[in-house]
C-alpha positions as CSV (number, residue, x, y, z in Angstrom):
1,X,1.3,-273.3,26.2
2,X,0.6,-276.1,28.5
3,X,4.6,-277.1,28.7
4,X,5.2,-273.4,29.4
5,X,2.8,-273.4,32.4
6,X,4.3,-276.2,33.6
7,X,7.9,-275.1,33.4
8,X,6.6,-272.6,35.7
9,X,5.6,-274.2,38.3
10,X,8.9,-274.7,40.2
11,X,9.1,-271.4,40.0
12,X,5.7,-270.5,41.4
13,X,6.1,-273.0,43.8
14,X,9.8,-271.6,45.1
15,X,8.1,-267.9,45.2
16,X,5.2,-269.2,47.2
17,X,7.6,-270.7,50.3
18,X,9.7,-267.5,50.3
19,X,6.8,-265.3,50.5
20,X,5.4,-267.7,53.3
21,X,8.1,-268.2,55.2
22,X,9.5,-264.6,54.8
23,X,11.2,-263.1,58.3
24,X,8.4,-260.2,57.7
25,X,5.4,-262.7,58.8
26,X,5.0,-262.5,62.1
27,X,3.1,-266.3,61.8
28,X,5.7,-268.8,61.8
29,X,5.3,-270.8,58.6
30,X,7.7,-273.9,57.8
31,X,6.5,-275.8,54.1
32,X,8.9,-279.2,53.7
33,X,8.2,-281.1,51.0
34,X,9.8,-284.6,50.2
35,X,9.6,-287.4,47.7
36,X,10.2,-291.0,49.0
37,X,10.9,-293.2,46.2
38,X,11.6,-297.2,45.6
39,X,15.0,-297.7,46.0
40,X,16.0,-299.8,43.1
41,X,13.3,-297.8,40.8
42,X,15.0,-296.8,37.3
43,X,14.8,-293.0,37.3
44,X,16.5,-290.8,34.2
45,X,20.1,-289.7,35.2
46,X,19.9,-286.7,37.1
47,X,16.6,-286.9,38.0
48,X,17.0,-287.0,41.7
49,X,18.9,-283.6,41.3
50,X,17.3,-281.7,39.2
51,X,13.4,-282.5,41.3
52,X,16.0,-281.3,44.3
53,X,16.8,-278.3,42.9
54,X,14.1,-277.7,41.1
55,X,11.3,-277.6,43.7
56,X,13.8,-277.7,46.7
57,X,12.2,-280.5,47.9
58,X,14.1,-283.3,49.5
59,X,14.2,-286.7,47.8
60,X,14.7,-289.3,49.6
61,X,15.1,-293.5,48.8
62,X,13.5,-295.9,50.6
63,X,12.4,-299.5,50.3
64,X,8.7,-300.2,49.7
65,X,9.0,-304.2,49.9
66,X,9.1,-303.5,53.9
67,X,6.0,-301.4,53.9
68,X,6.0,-301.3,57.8
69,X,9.8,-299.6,57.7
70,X,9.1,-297.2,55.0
71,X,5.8,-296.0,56.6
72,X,8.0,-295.6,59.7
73,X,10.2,-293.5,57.7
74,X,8.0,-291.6,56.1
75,X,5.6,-290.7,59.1
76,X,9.2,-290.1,61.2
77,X,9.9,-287.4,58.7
78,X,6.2,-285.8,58.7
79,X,6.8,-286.1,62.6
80,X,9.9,-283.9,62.5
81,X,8.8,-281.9,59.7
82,X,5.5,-281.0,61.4
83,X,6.8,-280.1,65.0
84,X,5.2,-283.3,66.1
85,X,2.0,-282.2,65.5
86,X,1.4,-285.3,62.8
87,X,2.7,-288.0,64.0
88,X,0.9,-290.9,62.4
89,X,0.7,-289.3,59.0
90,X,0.2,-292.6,57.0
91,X,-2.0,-295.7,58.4
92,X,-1.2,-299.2,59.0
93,X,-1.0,-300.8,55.6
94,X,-1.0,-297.5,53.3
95,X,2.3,-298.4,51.5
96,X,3.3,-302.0,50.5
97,X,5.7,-303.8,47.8
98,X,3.8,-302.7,45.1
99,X,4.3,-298.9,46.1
100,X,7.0,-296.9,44.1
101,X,6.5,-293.3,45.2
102,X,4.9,-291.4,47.9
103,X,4.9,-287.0,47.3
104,X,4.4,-285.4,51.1
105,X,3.6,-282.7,51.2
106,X,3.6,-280.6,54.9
107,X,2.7,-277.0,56.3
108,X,3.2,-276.3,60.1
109,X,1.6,-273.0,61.2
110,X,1.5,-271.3,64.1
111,X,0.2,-267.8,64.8
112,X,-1.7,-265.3,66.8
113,X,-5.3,-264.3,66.3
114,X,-5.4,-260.8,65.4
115,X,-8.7,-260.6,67.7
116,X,-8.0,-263.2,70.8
117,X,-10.8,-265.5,72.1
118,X,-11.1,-264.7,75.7
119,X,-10.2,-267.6,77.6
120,X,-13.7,-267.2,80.1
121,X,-15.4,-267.7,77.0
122,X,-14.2,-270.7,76.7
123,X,-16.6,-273.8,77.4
124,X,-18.3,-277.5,76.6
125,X,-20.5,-277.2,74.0
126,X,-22.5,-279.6,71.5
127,X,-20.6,-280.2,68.2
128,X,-22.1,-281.9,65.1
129,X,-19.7,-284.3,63.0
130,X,-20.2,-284.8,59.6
131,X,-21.3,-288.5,60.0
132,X,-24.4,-286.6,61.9
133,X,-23.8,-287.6,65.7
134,X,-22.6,-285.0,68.2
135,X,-19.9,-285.1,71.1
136,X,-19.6,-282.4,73.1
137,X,-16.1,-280.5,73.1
138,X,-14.2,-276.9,74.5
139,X,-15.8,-274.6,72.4
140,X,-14.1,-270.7,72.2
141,X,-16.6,-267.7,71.3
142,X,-16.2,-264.0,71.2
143,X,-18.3,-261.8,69.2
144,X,-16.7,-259.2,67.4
145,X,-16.9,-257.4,63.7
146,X,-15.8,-259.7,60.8
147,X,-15.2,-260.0,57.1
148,X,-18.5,-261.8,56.4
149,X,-20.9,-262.9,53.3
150,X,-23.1,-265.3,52.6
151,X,-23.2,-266.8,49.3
152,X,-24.7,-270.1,47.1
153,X,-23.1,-273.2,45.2
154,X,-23.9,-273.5,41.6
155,X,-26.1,-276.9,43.0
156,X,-27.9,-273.9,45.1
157,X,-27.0,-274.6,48.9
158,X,-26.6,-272.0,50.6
159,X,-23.5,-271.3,53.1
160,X,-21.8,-268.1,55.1
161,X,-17.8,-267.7,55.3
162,X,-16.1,-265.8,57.7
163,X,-12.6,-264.5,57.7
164,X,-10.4,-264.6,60.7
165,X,-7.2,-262.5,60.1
166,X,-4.4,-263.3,62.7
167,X,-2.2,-261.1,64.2
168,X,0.2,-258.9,61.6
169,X,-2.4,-259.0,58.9
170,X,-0.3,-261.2,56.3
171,X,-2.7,-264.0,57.0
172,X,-5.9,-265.2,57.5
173,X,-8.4,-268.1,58.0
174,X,-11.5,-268.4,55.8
175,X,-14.2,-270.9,57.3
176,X,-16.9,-271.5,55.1
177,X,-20.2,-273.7,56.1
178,X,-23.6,-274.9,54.7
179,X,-26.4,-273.2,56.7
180,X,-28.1,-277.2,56.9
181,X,-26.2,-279.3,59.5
182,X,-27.7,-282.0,57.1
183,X,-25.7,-280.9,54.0
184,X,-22.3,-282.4,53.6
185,X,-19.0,-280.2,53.4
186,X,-18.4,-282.0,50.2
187,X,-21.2,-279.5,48.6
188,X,-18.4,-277.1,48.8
189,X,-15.2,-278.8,48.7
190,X,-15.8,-279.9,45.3
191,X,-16.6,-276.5,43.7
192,X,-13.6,-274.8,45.6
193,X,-11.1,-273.1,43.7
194,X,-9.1,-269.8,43.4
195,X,-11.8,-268.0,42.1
196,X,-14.1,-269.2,44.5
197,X,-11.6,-267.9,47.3
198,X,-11.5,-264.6,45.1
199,X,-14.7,-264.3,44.9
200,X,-15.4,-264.5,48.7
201,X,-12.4,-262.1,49.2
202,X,-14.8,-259.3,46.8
203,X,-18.2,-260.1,48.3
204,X,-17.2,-259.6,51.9
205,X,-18.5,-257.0,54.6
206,X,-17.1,-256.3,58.4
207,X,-20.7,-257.0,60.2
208,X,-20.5,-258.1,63.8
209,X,-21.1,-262.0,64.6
210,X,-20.6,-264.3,67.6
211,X,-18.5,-266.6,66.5
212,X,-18.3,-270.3,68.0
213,X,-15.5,-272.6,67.0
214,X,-14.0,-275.8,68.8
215,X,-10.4,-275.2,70.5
């Protein structure tokens, strides 16, 4: 079963970037994927271009024993790949000679919300960081009728998501939050799954909220 499933997955993965990046979404969605691997590496014949064709992903051989260059080459690529929205994708001293494969993995998106913030709205306001200090930053706000429900982590912490659809109603964003500014976003990062998503998607109700995010 398990070989099955996993013979699969190129396809899943295929049908998941044309449904994304169909002309029909009025979001503009670009996925690249790319595989950077050391140069004089032994890989099985044909490997290269069969994981090419296979996940349409670009391969792409570089030489890890000048970790500076091949960081270069790999955050150049995320550059281009991203719009320039990511241009320092990996740190100083992330890759060195003992490195033999780096998988990236990027998503640019760019779309309309389906309910605009108003620009007057607009203003400084107090955020709070996860570390638990606070800098103050633009802050949009509009209040409005959204998919909303409040539900509880098997560790019992509360939180509320919210669902922001954008324009054309192919996607949305779901922001989900501990009610305690004290309680880390780890509490629901680690019990995050499909199901999770699925079960938010079920459990939701249009009430009206003022919603506050930074811009």
């Amino acid at each position: 079963m398990g070989d099955r499933q996993e013979r699969g997955i190129p396809q899943a993965l295929r049908w998941l970037r044309k449904e994304l990046t169909a002309p029909k979404n009025q979001d503009k969605v670009d996925v690249a994927d790319a595989l950077f691997v050391q140069r004089d590496l032994g890989l099985a014949p044909g490997f290269m271009k069969t994981f090419a064709r296979a996940f349409r992903q670009t391969v792409k051989q570089v030489n890890f024993t000048e970790g500076e260059r091949a960081r270069f080459i790999i955050n150049d690529w995320v550059k281009d790949s991203t719009h320039g929205m990511i241009s320092d994708f990996l740190g100083t001293g992330t890759v060195d000679d003992l490195t033999r494969l780096v998988l990236v993995n990027a998503v640019y998106f760019k779309g309309l919300w389906k309910l605009p913030f108003p620009e007057a709205a607009t203003r400084q306001r107090i955020f709070h960081k996860s570390d638990g200090s606070s800098v103050v930053v633009p802050m949009m706000a509009q209040t409005a009728k959204f998919n909303y429900g409040e539900f509880l982590t098997p560790d019992q912490v509360d939180y509320d998501v919210v669902e922001l659809p954008y324009h054309g109603d192919t996607l949305s964003m779901l922001i989900a939050a501990p009610y305690r500014r004290e309680v880390p976003l780890a509490a629901l990062t680690r019990v995050l799954d499909a199901q999770l998503v699925g079960k938010w998607k079920t459990n939701m109700t249009q009430v009206p909220r003022q919603l506050v995010l930074p811009k």
